[in-house]
C-alpha positions, 0 to 999 in steps of 0.5 A: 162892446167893441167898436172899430174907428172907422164903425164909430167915426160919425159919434160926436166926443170930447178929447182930452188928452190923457192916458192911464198905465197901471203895473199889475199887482201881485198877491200872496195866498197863504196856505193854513196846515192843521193838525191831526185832531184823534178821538184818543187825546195824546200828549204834546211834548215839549222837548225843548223844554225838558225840565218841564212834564208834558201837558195836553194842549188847551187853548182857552182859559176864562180870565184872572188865571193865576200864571207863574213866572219864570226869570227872564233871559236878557240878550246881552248885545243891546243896541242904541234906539235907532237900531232896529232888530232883524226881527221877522214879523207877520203882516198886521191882519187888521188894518185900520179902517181910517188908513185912507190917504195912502199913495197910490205908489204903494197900493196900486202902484199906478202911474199917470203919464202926462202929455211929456211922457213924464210919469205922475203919481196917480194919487186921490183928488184934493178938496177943491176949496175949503168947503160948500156955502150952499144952504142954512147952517144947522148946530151938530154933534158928531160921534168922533172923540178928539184924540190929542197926541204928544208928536214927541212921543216914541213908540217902540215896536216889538215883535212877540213870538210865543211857544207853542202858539197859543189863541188871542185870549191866552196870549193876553193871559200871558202878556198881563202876567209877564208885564206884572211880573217883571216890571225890570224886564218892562222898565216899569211900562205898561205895553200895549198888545195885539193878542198876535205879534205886535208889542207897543212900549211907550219906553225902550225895553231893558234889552232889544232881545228878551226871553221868558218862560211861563207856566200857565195853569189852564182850567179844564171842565168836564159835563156831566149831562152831555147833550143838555144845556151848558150853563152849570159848566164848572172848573174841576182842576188845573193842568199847567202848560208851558210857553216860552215867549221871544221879544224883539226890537223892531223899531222905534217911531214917533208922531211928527210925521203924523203931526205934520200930515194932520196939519193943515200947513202940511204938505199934500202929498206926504203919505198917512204915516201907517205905522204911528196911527196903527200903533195908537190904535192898538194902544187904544184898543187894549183894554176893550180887548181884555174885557170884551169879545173883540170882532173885527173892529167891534167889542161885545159884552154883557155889561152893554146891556142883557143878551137877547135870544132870537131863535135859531140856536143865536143870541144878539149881544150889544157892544161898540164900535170904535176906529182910530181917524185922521180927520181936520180937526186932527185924529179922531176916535169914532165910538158907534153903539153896534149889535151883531148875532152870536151862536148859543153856547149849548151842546150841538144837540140841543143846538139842532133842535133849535136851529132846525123844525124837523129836529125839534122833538130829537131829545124825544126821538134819539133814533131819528136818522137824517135824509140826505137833505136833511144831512146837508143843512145841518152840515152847512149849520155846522161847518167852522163852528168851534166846539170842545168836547165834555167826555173828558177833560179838557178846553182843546177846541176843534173846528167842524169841517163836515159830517161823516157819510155814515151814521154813528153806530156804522163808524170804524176806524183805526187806532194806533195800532193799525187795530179797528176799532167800533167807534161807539163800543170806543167811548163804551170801553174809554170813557164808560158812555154809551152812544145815544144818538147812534143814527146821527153821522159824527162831526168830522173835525180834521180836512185831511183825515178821519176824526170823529166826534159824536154830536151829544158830546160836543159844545159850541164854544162861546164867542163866536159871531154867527156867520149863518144868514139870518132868517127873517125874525131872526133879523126883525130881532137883530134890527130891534136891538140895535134901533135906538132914536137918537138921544138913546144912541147918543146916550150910550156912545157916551157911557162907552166913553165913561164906561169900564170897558171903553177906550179910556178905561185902562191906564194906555191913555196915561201911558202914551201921552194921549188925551181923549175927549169924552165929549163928542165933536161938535161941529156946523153942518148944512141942510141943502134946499130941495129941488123944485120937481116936474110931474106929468102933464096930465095932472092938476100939479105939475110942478112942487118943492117937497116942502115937508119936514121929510121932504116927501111928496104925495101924487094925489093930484098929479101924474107921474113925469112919464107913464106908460100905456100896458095893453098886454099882460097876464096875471098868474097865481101860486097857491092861495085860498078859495078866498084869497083867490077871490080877491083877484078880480078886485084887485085887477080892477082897482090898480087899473083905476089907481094906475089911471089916477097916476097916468099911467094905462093898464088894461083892465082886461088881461090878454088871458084869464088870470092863471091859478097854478099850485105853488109846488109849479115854484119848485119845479125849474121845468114845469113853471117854464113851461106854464110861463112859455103857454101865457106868452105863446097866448099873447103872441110872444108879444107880452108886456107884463105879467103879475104873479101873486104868490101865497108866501115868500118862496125860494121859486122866486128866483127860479121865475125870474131867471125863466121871465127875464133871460129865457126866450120869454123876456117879459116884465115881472111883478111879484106880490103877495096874496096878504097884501091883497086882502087890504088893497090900500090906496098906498100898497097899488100906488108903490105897485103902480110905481115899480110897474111903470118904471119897468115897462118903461116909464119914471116917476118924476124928474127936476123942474130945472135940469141939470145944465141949469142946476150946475150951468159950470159944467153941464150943457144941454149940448154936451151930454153927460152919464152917470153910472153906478156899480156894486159886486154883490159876494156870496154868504160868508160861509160860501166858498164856491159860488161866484160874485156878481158885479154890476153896472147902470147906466143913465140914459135919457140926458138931460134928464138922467133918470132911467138906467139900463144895466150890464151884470157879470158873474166872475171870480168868488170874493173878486172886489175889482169888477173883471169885465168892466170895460166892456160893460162901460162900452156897451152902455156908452154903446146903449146911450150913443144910440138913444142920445145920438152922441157919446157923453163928454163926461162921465160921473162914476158912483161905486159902491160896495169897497172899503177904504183899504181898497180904494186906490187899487180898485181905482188904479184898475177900475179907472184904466177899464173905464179909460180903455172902454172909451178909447175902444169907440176912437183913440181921441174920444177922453171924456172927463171922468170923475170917480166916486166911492159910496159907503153906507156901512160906516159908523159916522153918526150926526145928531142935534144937541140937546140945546137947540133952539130949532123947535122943528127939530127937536133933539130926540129926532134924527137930523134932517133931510140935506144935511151936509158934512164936509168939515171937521171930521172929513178927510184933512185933505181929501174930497169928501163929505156926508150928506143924509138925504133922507128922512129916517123914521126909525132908529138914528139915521146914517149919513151916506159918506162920499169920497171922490177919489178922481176928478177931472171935472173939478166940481165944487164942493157945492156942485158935487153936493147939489148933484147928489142930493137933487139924483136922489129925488128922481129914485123911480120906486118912491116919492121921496128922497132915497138914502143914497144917490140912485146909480149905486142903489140901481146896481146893488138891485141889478147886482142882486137880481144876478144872484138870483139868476146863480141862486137854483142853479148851482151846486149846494153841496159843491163846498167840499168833495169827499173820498173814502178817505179824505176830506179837503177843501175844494178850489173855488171853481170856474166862473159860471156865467150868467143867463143872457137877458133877454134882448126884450128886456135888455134896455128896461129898468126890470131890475128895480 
């Protein structure tokens, strides 16, 4: 919201006298050509090898290949250590997650400008002390390894260019045998490789140039049953190929620059030496990565345990996580236990029978034909899986990028002689195969030109992470697999650590003069002491320190702090059972009751009779507006609530809440099902009573002593302060055409500070930086102006959902949005401003040694709730620090990680985290301490129901547009907006 001077003159502000300027950032877009892949295999020439035949091109080979060497060419003009080579080397695609403390100058290249004009570096705030007090002192044990260094050490960087461009696992294959086969060329060094272009030697190469030639034998495998099952895959021969391999100097570095940053005597503002620490984590990465399946930071293999089928065409693998750190007590070696879904190396047809119900007998039925629907969920299953084919042989891999329009048998095309040729009667004449399942459309394997693969001859290529969202047991299965109690976890981090396949496994510890710990960090944490809490006054209990072992509370005898009084609401059913209907006046009249017990007044009577709709009204947009618009018209436009009981989950789900929270309804909705009906437990209506308050208007509980008098430094009843919290929620992975949603809430009943409004925005697909957040700061500075009757002197911004590589861009211009909403209500008005970054997917675990003395919690249990970290294994120089707020009840619990990249109210280590903990008691849906503070969890709600809103509405279909010739990618499309909420609802917490 926009306000002029003279409009906003009567506001009551703070200043300070402040500005921010930010350079913009300019970004590259790489632009990926693929070649032109034929039904008709044709040879691939290397003319500029001519005393070597052509070979067909392959791409993956299974591991202990025997290679042929070749003699190497040495360049003749070497060159001394420091001279460097002008070598061209692509930018490293995966950074390492622990490169935090980069300067802003080269991320963001934001400046601040002091009261002079002087330009200051903006850059990430400092640990205010030497860590929090507050608190007893627990015994822990952390999954980081301490890593020692030879600062002395230098590392030589070589750039690696190999011909033709093989995949990662080949130029593995490669590097291995060049290293073992010229060891003069190597000076004796085991080198370590990126599986790209990045080559680390712990001594200088014999010449700054170097050329090879390998001959490599790649195994090709043919099937002979085409559409079953591939597990009897067999080797039937070899077919060489040749590579030529071009190594060049590019620099030589060693460790006193890291030395000198980990020290604690260092200078504060030295940058994190990006090129040493990301050098001796591909060291310490070599050997996982020739052993396991690497994704992204992680590695999977079968020797981590048995692989486990969950349904669906996907197969769960266990495997670790592991990230080089920098941290205080000096470089650090995160392992974490890690499980992800993998596609089933099977062939695509007995793939789709397992992904899909309607093809499930399709083996039976080998002249099934698919609707068009049915057409554009196998595409979408399909799309950038890789598969080779089994009708000759070879190991080429092709990257599904559609399904053809028509069915098998209806499918001609051109060959090299312009000829047309029938594609069925093709592999009838080529490969002597009859097509069987002729009404299936081909797989389509080329963006730009028509190339067809019939599905029975294709197989998945193993390796392949599945990037498909999961269904329901699918995940229940995933979850299972990867749920271990702490000793169980902490048992297995440490077998990585000893293990064959972990980062100590090989000889690159040897090699580079490294040191790794295989015993895990021990460190002292504290277990901060619970709020007292405040519930209504209604109650016998008023007052109560959660002082369970959980720190959970109960309402038995208490009300909640404020409960609301709904007169007017209407209940409406879809589908259920005469019997499961006839639950519905018992439950009406039970969560009145259950309502009453906890303060809070639902009419026992509904404004109309309760409805009974059919759940086909959930697939009709339409139709279900309409029914929904005759029960407001009943209550006279004037409804409070309406209760919608549901037979199963269902996709019309977003569909009702898009029609009751941004049509010209605007009403509060409550979803649930009729299962959960027929057991009517006094804890299933007291969680429903709960959501049902908060969203009309109401909260459960709030600190006994506020704020100010919590942290009377910097919070005064007289000057106000807000808390927001803000998440960008992006579409699935393989979604490249719907939008991202952003969202933002805001506190706005100081000093209370436990009821948040919220602003949510659609913009640009994958877009982290939130576009419109200034405005949605404005209008919620707007929002609590009105309720508070003066803007806030401070504000305190939670933001969730960014990676450490992505901090100080998205502060630079997230910090300058924020700086110029403020500056829209007067020039003066400078509130200070302290921004948080929130991470819960890290891989950080705590857990309790096996020796404790602490019979309370015992080490098979996780850590308790208000456990802090802030030494050891934080950030050597940066505010930051780990608190787990909550109790968990299954697996090991993960510790909320908080790192404050701007502070200009100088919290101690002790207010901040005092702060957070006591926020997460007042979380409005639960009575107990949540995981994280209640701001970020509000948004990713908020950020969640804007999808929702996008989720019917846009095109399911819109990720490629076709022609009768052509098959590109399309652009990502303009952003649609969201639906305006309606203003009934605008200032309520229907979100949560």
């Amino acid at each position: 919201m926009e306000e002029t001077e003279e409009s906003s003159g009567n506001m009551k502000f703070t200043s300070q006298r402040r500005s921010l300027r930010e350079e913009a950032n300019s970004h590259e877009h790489l632009h990926h050509h693929y070649p032109a892949l034929l039904p008709l295999p044709s040879p691939i020439p290397l003319k500029q090898l001519a005393f070597t035949p052509p070979f067909p091109q392959n791409h993956t080979i299974k591991s202990k290949t025997h290679l042929q060497n070749h003699p190497c060419k040495l360049n003749k003009n070497s060159s001394s250590d420091d001279k460097v080579s002008e070598a061209t080397i692509a930018p490293v695609s995966h950074t390492n997650s622990a490169q935090i403390g980069l300067h802003l100058q080269t991320k963001a290249k934001a400046s601040l400008k002091g009261d002079d004009g002087d330009g200051k570096k903006l850059i990430s705030a400092r640990r205010p002390d030497s860590g929090g007090k507050e608190g007893s002192v627990i015994s822990l044990l952390a999954n980081h390894f301490l890593v020692k260094f030879d600062s002395s050490q230098r590392i030589y960087h070589y750039s690696v260019e190999i011909t033709p461009n093989p995949s990662k696992e080949i130029s593995r294959e490669i590097k291995q045998k060049l290293v073992d086969n010229n060891s003069a060329c190597f000076s004796g060094a085991f080198p370590a490789y990126d599986g790209r272009k990045n080559l680390y030697s712990p001594i200088k190469l014999q010449n700054d140039k170097l050329e090879f030639y390998i001959s490599l034998p790649i195994p090709t495998r043919k099937m002979t049953l085409p559409y079953e099952e591939t597990h009897d895959l067999k080797e039937k021969n070899e077919q060489l190929k040749l590579f030529r391999i071009n190594i060049k100097l590019v620099s030589n570095i060693n460790g006193k620059d890291l030395s000198n940053y980990l020290s604690k005597d260092g200078d504060d503002w030295v940058p994190l030496p990006q090129d040493y620490l990301h050098a001796l984590d591909v060291v310490l990465r070599e050997n996982p990565s020739e052993k396991c399946v690497p994704i992204g930071r992680s590695f999977y293999s079968s020797s981590m345990g048995k692989t486990r089928e969950i349904g669906g065409g996907a197969v769960g693998f266990r495997g670790f996580f592991q990230s080089l750190r920098p941290t205080q007590q000096g470089l650090s070696l995160n392992v974490d236990f890690s499980v992800t879904a993998f596609h089933e190396s099977i062939g695509v047809i007995p793939y789709l029978q397992k992904r899909f119900e309607f093809l499930r007998d399709l083996s039976q039925r080998k002249t099934t034909s698919l609707t068009c629907k049915e057409r554009k969920e196998v595409e979408k299953a399909l799309k950038n899986i890789r598969v080779f084919v089994c009708h000759r042989e070879t190991m080429q891999k092709y990257c599904v990028y559609g399904l053809t329009e028509e069915a098998t048998e209806n499918i001609w095309f051109a060959d090299r002689d312009e000829k047309n040729l029938r594609l069925v009667n093709y592999f009838k004449d080529h490969y002597n195969y009859d097509i069987q399942f002729r009404n299936l459309p081909c797989l389509q394997i080329s963006r730009s030109k028509p190339c067809y693969l019939p599905m029975e001859l294709c197989v998945i290529c193993e390796g392949q992470k599945f990037l498909g969202k999961l269904f329901d047991d699918q995940t229940a299965k995933i979850l299972k697999m990867g749920c271990q109690r702490p000793r169980e976890r902490r048992s297995i981090i440490e077998g990585v650590m000893r293990g064959n396949v972990g980062p100590t496994s090989g000889n690159q510890e040897r090699e580079f003069k490294l040191k790794v710990s295989r015993e895990m960090t021990r460190l002292t944490g504290r277990i901060l002491h619970p709020p007292k809490l405040k519930l209504g006054d209604g109650g016998h209990m008023r007052n109560l320190i959660p002082s369970r072992h959980n720190r959970q509370w109960n309402l038995l005898d208490g009300h909640v702090f404020e409960g609301t009084k709904i007169e007017r609401w209407a209940l409406i059913s879809f589908g259920g059972t005469p019997e499961q209907k006839s639950y519905i006046p018992k439950f009406i009249n039970q969560l009145s009751q259950r309502c009453e017990q906890l303060g809070i007044f639902l009419n026992k009577n509904t404004i109309i009779s309760p409805q009974f709709e059919s759940s086909q009204v959930l697939n009709n947009f339409t139709l279900l507006e309409t029914k929904l618009k005759k029960i407001q018209r009943s209550a006279s436009n004037n409804l409070q609530l309406l209760i919608c009981i549901m037979e199963r989950k269902h996709k019309g789900y977003a569909d009702l809440k898009r029609i009751a929270e941004t049509s010209t309804i605007g009403v509060v909705s409550q979803c649930c099902l009729y299962p959960n009906l027929t057991k009517l437990t006094s804890q299933f209506l007291a969680n429903l009573a709960l959501k049902i308050n908060a969203k009309v208007g109401g909260c459960t509980v709030t600190l006994y002593n506020s704020l100010p008098s919590e942290i009377p430094r910097l919070f005064q009843i007289d000057e106000p302060a807000i808390f927001m919290g803000a998440d960008v929620t992006h579409p699935h992975p393989l979604d490249d055409f719907n939008p991202s949603v952003a969202a933002v809430v805001g506190s706005m009943n100081w000093p209370n500070s436990n009821k948040y409004i919220s602003r949510i925005r659609s913009q640009t697909h994958r877009q982290e930086i939130i576009q419109d957040l200034g405005e949605m700061v404005g209008e919620l500075l707007h929002d609590f102006y009105q309720e508070v009757k003066k803007l806030p002197s401070r504000i305190i911004f939670f933001r969730d959902g960014i990676s450490e590589t992505q901090f100080y861009k998205v502060l630079g211009e997230e910090l300058e949005s924020i700086n110029r909403a403020c500056s829209k209500f007067h020039q003066s008005y400078k509130p200070f401003i302290t921004f948080v970054v929130v991470q819960k997917r890290h891989h950080t675990r705590l857990f309790l040694p096996f020796e404790t003395t602490d019979q309370s919690y015992i080490y098979e249990n996780n850590i308790p709730p208000g456990t802090v970290v802030d030494s050891v294994i934080t950030h050597p120089k940066e505010f930051d620090f780990y608190l787990c707020s909550h109790w968990g009840v299954k697996g090991t619990s993960r510790p909320t990680h908080y790192h404050v990249l701007w502070d200009e109210n100088k919290f101690t280590s002790d207010e901040l985290q005092k702060l957070v903990y006591n926020l997460c008691f007042t979380f409005v849906r639960c009575t107990k301490p949540i995981s994280l503070v209640p701001p970020v969890y509000y948004a990713h709600l908020a950020a969640y129901r804007g999808r929702l809103y996008l989720e019917r509405s846009s095109e399911p279909s819109g990720l490629y547009r076709r022609s009768t010739s052509t098959l590109s990618r399309a652009a990502p499309p303009k952003t649609e907006p969201l639906p305006k909420l309606s203003e009934n609802i605008k200032k309520l917490m229907f979100y949560c």
